[in-house]
C-alpha positions as a Markdown table, in Angstrom:
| # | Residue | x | y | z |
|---|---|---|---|---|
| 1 | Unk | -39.1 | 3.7 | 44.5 |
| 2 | Unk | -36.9 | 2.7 | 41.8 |
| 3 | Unk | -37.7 | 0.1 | 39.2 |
| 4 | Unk | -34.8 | -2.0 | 38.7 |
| 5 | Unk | -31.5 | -2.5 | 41.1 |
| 6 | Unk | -28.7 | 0.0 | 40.9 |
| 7 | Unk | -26.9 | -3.1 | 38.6 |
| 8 | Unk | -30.0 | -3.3 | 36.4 |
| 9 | Unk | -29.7 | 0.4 | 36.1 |
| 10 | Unk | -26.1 | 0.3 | 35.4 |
| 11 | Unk | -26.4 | -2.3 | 32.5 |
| 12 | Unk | -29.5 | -0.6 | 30.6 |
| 13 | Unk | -27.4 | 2.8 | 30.8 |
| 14 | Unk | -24.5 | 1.0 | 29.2 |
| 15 | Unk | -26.4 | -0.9 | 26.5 |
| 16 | Unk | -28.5 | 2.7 | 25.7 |
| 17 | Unk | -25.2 | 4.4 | 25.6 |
| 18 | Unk | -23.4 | 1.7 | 23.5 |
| 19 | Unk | -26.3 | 1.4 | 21.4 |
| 20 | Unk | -28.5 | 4.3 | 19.7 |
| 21 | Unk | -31.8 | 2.1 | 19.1 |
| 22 | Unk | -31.7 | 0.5 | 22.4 |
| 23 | Unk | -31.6 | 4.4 | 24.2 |
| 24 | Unk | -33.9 | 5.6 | 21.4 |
| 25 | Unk | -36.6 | 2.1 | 22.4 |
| 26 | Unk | -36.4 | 3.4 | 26.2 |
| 27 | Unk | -36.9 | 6.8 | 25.5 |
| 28 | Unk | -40.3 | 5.9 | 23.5 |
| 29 | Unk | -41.0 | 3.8 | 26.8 |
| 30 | Unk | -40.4 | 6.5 | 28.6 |
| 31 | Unk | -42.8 | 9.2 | 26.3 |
| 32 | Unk | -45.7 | 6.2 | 26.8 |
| 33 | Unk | -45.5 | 6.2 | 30.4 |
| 34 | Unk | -45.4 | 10.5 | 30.7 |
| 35 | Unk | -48.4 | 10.2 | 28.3 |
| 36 | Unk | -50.4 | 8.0 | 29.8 |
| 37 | Unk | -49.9 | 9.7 | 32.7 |
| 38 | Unk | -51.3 | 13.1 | 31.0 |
| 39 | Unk | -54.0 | 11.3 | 29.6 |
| 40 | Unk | -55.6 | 10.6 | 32.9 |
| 41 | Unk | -54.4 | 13.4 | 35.2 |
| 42 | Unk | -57.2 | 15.1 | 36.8 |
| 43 | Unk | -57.5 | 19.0 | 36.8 |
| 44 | Unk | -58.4 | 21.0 | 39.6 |
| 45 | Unk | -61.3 | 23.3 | 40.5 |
| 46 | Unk | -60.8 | 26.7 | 39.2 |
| 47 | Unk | -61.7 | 28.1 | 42.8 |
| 48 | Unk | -58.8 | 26.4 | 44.5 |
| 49 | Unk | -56.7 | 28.8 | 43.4 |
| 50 | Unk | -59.0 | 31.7 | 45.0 |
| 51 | Unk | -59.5 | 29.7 | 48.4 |
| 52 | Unk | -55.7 | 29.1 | 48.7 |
| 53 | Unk | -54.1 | 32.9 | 48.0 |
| 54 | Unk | -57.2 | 33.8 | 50.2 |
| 55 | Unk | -55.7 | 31.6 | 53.0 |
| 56 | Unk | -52.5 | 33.2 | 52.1 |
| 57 | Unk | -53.6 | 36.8 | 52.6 |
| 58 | Unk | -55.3 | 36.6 | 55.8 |
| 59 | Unk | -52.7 | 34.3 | 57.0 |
| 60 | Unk | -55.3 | 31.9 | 58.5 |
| 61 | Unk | -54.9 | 27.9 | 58.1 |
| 62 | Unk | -55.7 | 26.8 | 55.0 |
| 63 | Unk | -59.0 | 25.6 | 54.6 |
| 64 | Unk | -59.4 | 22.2 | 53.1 |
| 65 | Unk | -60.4 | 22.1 | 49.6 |
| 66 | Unk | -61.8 | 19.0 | 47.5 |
| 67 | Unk | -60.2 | 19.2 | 44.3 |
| 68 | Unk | -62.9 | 18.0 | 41.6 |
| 69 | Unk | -65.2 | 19.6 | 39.0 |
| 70 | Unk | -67.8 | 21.9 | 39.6 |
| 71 | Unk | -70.4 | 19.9 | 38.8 |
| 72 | Unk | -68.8 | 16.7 | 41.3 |
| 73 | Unk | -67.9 | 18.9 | 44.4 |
| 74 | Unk | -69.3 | 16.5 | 46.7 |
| 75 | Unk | -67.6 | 13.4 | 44.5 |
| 76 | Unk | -63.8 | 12.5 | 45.6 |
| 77 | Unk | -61.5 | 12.9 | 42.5 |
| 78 | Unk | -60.1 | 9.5 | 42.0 |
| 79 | Unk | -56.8 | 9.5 | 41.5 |
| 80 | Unk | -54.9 | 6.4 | 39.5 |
| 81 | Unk | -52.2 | 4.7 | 40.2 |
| 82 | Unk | -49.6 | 1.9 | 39.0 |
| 83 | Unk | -49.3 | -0.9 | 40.7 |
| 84 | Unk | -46.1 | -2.3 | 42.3 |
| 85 | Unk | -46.5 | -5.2 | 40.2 |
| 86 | Unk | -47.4 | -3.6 | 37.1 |
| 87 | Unk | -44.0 | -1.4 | 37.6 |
| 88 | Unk | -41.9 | -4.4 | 38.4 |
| 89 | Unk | -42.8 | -6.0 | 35.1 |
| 90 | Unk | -42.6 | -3.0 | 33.0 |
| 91 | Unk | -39.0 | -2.6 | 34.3 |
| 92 | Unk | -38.5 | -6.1 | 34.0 |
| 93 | Unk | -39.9 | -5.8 | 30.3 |
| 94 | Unk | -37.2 | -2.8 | 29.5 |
| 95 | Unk | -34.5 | -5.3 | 30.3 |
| 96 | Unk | -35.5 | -7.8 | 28.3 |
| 97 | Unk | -36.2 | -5.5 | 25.3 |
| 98 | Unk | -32.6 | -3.8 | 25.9 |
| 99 | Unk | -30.8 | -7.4 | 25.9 |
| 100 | Unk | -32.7 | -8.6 | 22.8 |
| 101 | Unk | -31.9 | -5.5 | 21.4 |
| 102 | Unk | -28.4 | -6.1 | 22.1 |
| 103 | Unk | -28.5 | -10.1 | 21.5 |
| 104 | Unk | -30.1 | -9.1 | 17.8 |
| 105 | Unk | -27.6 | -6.2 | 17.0 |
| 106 | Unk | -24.5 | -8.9 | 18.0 |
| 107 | Unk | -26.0 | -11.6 | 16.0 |
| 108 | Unk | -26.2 | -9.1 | 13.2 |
| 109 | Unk | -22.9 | -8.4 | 12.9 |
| 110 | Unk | -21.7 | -11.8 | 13.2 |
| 111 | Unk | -24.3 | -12.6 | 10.3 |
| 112 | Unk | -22.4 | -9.9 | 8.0 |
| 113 | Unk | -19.0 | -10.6 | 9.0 |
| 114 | Unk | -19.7 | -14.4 | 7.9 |
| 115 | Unk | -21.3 | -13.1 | 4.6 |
| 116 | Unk | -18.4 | -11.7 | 3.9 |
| 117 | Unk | -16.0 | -14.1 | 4.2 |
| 118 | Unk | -18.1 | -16.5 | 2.5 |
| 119 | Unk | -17.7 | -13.8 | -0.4 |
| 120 | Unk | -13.9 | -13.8 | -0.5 |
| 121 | Unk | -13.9 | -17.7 | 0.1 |
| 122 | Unk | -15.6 | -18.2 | -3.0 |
| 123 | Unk | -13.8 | -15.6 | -5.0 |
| 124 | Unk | -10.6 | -17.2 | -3.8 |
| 125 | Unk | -11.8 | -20.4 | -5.0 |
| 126 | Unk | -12.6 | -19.2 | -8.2 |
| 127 | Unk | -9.3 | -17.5 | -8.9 |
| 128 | Unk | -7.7 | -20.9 | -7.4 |
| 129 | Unk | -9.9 | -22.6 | -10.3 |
| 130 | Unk | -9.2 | -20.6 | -13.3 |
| 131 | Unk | -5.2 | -20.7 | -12.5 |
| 132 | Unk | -5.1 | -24.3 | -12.2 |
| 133 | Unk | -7.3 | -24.5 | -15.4 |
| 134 | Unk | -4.6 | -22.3 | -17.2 |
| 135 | Unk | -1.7 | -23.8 | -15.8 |
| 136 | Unk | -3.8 | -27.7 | -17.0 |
| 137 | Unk | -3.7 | -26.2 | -20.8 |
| 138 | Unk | -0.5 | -24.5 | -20.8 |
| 139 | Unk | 1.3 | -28.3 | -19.6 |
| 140 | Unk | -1.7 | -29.8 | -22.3 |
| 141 | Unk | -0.7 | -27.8 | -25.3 |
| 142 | Unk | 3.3 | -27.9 | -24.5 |
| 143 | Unk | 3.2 | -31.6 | -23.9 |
| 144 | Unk | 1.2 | -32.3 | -26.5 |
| 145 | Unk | 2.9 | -34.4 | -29.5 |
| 146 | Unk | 1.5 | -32.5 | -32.2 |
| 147 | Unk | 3.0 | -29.0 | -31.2 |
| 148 | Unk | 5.5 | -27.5 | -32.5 |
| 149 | Unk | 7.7 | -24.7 | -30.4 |
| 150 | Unk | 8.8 | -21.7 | -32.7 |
| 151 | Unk | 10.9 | -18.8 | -31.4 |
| 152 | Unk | 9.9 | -15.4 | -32.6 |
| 153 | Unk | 13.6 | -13.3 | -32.3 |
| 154 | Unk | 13.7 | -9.6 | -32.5 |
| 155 | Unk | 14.1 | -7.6 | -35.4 |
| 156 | Unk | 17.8 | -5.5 | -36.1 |
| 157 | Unk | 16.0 | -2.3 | -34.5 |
| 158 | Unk | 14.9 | -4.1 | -31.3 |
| 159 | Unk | 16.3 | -4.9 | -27.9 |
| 160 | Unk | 15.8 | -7.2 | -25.6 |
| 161 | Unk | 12.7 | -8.9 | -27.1 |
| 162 | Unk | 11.3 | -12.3 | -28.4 |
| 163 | Unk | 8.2 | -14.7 | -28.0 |
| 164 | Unk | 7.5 | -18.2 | -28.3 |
| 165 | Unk | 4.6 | -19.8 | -30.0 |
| 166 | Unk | 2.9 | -23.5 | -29.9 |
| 167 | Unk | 1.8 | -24.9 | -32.9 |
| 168 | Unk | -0.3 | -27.5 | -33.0 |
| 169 | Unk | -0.5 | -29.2 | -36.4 |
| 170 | Unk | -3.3 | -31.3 | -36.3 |
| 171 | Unk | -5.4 | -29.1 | -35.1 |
| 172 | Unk | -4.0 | -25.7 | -36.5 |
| 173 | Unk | -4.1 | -24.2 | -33.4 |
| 174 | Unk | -1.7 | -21.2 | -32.0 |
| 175 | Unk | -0.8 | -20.3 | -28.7 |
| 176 | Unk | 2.0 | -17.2 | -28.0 |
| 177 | Unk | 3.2 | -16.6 | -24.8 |
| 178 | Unk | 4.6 | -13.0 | -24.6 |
| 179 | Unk | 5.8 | -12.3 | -21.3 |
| 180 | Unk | 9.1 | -11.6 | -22.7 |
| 181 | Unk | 7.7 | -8.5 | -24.8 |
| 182 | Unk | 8.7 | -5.1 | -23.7 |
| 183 | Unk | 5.3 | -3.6 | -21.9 |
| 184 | Unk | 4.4 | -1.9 | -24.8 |
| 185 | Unk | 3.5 | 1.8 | -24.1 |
| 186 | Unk | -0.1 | 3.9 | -23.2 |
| 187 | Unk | -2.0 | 3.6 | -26.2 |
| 188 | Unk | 0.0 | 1.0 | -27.7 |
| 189 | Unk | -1.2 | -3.4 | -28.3 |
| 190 | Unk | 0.9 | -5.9 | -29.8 |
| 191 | Unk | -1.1 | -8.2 | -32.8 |
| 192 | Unk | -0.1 | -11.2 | -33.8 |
| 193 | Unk | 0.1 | -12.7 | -37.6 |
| 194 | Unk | 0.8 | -15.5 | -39.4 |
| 195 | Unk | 2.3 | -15.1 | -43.2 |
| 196 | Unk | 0.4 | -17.2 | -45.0 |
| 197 | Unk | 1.8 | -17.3 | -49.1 |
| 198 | Unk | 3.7 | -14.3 | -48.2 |
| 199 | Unk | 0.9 | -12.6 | -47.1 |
| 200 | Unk | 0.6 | -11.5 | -43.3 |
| 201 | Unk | -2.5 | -12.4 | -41.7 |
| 202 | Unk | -4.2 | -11.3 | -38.2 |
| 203 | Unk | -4.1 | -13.9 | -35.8 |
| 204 | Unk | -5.6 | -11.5 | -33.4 |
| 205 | Unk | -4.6 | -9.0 | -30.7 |
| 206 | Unk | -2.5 | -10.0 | -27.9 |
| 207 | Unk | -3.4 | -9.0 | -24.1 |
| 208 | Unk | 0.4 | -8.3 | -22.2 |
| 209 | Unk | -1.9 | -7.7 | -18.7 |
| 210 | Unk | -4.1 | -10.8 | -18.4 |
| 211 | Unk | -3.6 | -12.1 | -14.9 |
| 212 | Unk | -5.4 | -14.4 | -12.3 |
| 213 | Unk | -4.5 | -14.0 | -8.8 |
| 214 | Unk | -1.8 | -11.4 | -9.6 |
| 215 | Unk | 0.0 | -13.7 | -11.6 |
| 216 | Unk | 0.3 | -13.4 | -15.8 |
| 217 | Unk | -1.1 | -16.0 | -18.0 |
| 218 | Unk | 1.7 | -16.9 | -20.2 |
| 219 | Unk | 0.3 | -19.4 | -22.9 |
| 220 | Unk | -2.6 | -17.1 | -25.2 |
| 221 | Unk | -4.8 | -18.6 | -27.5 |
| 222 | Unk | -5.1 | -16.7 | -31.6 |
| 223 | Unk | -6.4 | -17.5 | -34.0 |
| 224 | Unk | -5.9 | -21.0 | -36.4 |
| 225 | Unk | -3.9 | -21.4 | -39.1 |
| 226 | Unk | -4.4 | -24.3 | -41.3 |
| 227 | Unk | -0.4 | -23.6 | -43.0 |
| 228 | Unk | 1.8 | -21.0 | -42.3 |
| 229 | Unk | 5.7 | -20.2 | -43.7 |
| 230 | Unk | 6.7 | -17.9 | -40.8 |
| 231 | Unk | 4.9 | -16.0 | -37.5 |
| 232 | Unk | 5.2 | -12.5 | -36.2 |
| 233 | Unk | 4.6 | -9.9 | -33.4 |
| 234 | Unk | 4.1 | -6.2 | -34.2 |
| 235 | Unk | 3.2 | -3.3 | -32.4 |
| 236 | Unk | -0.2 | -1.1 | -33.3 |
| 237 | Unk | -2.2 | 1.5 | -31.7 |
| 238 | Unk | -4.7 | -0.6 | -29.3 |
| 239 | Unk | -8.3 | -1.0 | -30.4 |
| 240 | Unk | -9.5 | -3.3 | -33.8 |
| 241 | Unk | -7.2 | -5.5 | -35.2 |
| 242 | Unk | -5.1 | -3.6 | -38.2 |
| 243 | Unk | -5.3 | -4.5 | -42.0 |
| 244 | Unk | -1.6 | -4.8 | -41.7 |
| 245 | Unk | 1.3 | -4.7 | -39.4 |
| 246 | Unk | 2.8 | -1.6 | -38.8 |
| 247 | Unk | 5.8 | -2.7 | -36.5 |
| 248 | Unk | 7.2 | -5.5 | -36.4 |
| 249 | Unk | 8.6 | -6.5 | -33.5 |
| 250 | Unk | 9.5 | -10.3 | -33.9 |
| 251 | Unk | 9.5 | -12.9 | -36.4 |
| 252 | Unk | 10.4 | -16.5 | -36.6 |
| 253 | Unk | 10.1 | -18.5 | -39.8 |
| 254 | Unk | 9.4 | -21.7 | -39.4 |
């Protein structure tokens, strides 16, 4: 007799073949059930075997035999059973367990998939953050009455470059925005200095590739100069900041 209706059959089939821990969870129901089964069989006399091929051989009726143990011929072998109820609600059992399974494994996913957009959400947000925070200081430091816009033009041996700097008096600080540099090449940084008594002096290196949300941050911070006669731009080897410049790209005096 079977355990569950043809449809019942039909939808555990599906989830085990849609679903490797749900098949591999009926397949250890299936194991239990074969080995409790084992576990409780009862083995025959060894002289069954005699009386029936002896049967056999003289091709008389079989006589009846009383399966048992030798020492129990006269006790009927009890034989156990499962009930019909006890089937129905271990088949009734498997389905649940299979639609959990399934019910968890969905629920699962959607957990994950939501993890992850929360991920990207927030990283979004954050890019979203530090562009409006650059954008806030670059409209701060150009409106601000203190600052003073210089133009760094290219030198006789250079095309198609120049740079501007903010310099803010007061406070003595220096911004450069260099996105009209050349890219300079592998291997290769522009630093920028300030010539201070006629003396250049590192302001620090500049970063061409700084970007949030694939777009370049124009307005850099270097370092502060408390006076200054002119400003330049020159290109180095990338790494430390060099003793002095070797190229100079632009200059502006101001």
């Amino acid at each position: 007799m079977e355990l569950t209706s043809a449809a019942e059959t039909a939808a555990v089939n599906q989830w085990a073949k849609d679903h490797p821990e749900i098949a591999a969870e009926i397949e250890a129901i299936r194991s239990g059930l074969e080995g409790y089964a084992l576990a409780h069989a009862v083995d025959p006399d060894p002289s069954v075997k005699e009386k029936l091929f002896a049967a056999i051989n003289s091709n008389t009726a079989a006589p009846v035999i009383h399966i048992g143990s030798k020492e129990k011929e006269s006790t009927t072998a009890k034989v156990y059973g499962m009930s019909s109820s006890w089937k129905y609600a271990a088949a009734a059992g498997m389905v649940l367990l299979a639609g959990s399974l399934v019910l968890n494994y969905t629920y699962y996913n959607k957990y994950q998939s939501a993890n992850t957009e929360l991920a990207s959400a927030q990283t979004e947000l954050q890019q979203q953050k530090e562009m409006a925070d650059a954008m806030k200081k670059e409209f701060e430091v150009i409106g601000d009455r203190n600052s003073t816009p210089f133009v760094l033009t290219a030198m006789p041996d250079v095309a198609n470059a120049d740079a501007r700097i903010y310099w803010v008096k007061n406070t003595g600080e220096v911004y450069i925005d260099p996105s009209n540099l050349p890219e300079p090449e592998k291997g290769k940084q522009y630093q920028f200095w300030a010539i201070v008594d006629g003396v250049p002096v590192s302001g620090g290196m500049i970063d061409t590739n700084i970007e949030i949300k694939d777009k370049k941050v124009r307005l850099q911070k270097m370092k502060s100069f408390g006076k200054a006669q002119a400003f330049a731009v020159s290109l180095e080897d990338a790494g430390p900041e060099k003793p002095a410049p070797t190229k100079v790209m632009v200059l502006g005096k101001i």
